[in-house]
N, C-alpha and C positions, 0 to 999 in steps of 0.2 A: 313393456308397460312403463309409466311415466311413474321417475321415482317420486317417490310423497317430500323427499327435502327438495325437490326441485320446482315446487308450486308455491308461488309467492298469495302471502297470506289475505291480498284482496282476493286472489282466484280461486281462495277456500270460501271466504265470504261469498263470494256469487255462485259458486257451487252448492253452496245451501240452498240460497236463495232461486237455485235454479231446480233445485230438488223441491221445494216447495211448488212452482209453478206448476212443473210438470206432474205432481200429484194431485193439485187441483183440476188439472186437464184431465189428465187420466179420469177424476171421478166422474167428470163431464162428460164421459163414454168418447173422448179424442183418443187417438190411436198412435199419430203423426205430427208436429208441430217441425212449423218452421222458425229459425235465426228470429226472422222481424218480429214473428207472436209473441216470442219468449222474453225478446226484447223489451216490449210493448207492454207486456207483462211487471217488466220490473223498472222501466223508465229508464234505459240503457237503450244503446244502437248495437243494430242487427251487428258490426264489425266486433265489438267487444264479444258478443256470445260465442260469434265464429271463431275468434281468437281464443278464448279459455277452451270452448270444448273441441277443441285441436291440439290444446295443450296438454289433453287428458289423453287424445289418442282417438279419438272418436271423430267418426265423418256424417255426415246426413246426404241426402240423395236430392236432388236439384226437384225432383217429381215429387216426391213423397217428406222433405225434412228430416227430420229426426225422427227417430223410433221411441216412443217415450218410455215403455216398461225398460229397454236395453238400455236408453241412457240413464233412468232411475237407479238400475242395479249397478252399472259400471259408477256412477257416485257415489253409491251405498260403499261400493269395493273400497273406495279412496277416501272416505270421510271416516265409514264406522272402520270397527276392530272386530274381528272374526267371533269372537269371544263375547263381547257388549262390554259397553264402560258403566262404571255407576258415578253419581255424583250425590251430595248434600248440600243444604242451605242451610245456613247460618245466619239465624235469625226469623223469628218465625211472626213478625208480625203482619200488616198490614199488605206488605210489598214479599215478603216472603213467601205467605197463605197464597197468595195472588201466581207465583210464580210455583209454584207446586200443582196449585191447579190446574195452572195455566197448558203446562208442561206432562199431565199425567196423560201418559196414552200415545202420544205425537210421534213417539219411537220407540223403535224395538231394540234396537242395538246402544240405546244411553237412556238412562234414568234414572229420574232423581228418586233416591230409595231410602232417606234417614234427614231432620231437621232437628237443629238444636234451639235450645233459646235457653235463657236462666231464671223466665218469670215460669212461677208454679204453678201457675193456670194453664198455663200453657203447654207444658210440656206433660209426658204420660197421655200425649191427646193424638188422633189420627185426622190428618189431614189429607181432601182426596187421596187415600188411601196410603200418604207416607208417615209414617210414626215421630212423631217428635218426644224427645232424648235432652234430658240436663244436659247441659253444655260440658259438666265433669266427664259425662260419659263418652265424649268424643271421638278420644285417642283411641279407646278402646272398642267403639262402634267401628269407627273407620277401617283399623286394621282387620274386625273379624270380618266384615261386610267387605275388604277388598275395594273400598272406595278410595278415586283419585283424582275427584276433580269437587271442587265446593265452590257456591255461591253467596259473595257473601253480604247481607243485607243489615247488619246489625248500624247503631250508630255510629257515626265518624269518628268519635273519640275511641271506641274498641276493636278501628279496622286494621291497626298497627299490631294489636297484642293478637286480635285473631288473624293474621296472615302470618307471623308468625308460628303461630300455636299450630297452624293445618301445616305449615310447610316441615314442622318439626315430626308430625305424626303418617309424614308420606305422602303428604297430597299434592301433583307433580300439576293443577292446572288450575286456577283462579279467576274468576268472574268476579269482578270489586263493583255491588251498586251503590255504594254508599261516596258520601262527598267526598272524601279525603283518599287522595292517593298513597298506594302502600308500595313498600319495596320488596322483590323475592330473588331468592339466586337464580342465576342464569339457568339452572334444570327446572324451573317451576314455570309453566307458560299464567303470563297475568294479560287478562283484560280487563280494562278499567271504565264501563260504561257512566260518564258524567252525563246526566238529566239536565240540570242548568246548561252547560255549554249545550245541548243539542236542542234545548229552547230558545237561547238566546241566539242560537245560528238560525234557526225559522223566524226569530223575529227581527233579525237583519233583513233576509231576503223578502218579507213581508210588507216592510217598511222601504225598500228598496223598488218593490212592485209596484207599492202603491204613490212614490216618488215619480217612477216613469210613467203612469196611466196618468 
């Protein structure tokens, strides 16, 4: 089996995103998908699919493609953790509520299960079904609840003191939505999703379209 340090972290990315495809097929009563669908699917070539899921160890049949429940579970193996992970958001407004919602249900094996925030209204409240928690209570949610991974949606100005704050109280994997980029020790895996630059890059290619038409 293919070791998990040995898969470079786009070909974690498209194994998500190839897990999603294949669960929409699947609901579609598909059985079988080939390279190109999957492709097609996610606006990639048939070569890239063939390449990552050969990197996992997995082959499909020139007659039939892939087998979707076997390739579902064999990514389940390599993404989730036998166990399930949990996560928390930090911050519970607009874009937080949003991503709680968003997120309840979609998987079995990670969940987001605890949100903080420090306005009073807000917090002592249930959101699709996760409980939001003063922000004091954090350290203390995190470690009884066994959580290690948080998102965090608060303002720019308090993305510094809380990536700090989570990485002091155990939480070893970080989702930053907010504008400002934060720093964590090299055991803390940080993603950093920037909204502007991923605007500003469709509104290059937009403007670049509409230059050659």
């Amino acid at each position: 089996m293919i070791m998990l340090n040995k898969l470079p972290e786009k070909t974690i990315e498209r194994l998500s995103q190839y897990r999603r495809a294949l669960l929409i097929s699947l609901n579609n009563l598909k059985h079988h998908i080939y390279s190109h669908e999957l492709a097609a699917m996610l606006h990639i070539t048939p070569v890239q699919v063939r390449r990552d899921i050969m990197l996992i160890g997995y082959s499909g049949t020139l007659r039939h493609g892939y087998e979707i429940k076997e390739l579902i579970n064999l990514i389940g193996a390599i993404i989730d953790s036998e166990e399930g992970q949990k996560a928390c958001v930090v911050g519970s407004g607009n874009l937080g509520k949003a991503i709680v919602s968003y997120f309840n249900g979609k998987r079995t094996k990670l969940t987001i299960v605890a949100a903080f925030d420090i306005n009073p209204d807000k917090v002592n409240r249930v959101y699709a079904g996760v409980p939001c928690y003063h922000i004091d209570q954090m350290s203390k949610i995190i470690k009884s609840d066994n959580i290690t991974m948080a998102i965090m949606t608060v303002p720019g100005s308090e993305a510094a003191r809380v990536a700090e704050s989570l990485v002091i109280v155990g939480i070893k994997g970080i989702l930053n939505y907010t504008p400002t980029p934060v720093n964590v020790p090299d055991n803390v895996y940080l993603q950093e999703y920037d909204m502007i630059t991923s605007l500003e890059k469709i509104a290059y290619f937009v403007k670049k379209n509409s230059q050659e038409f």
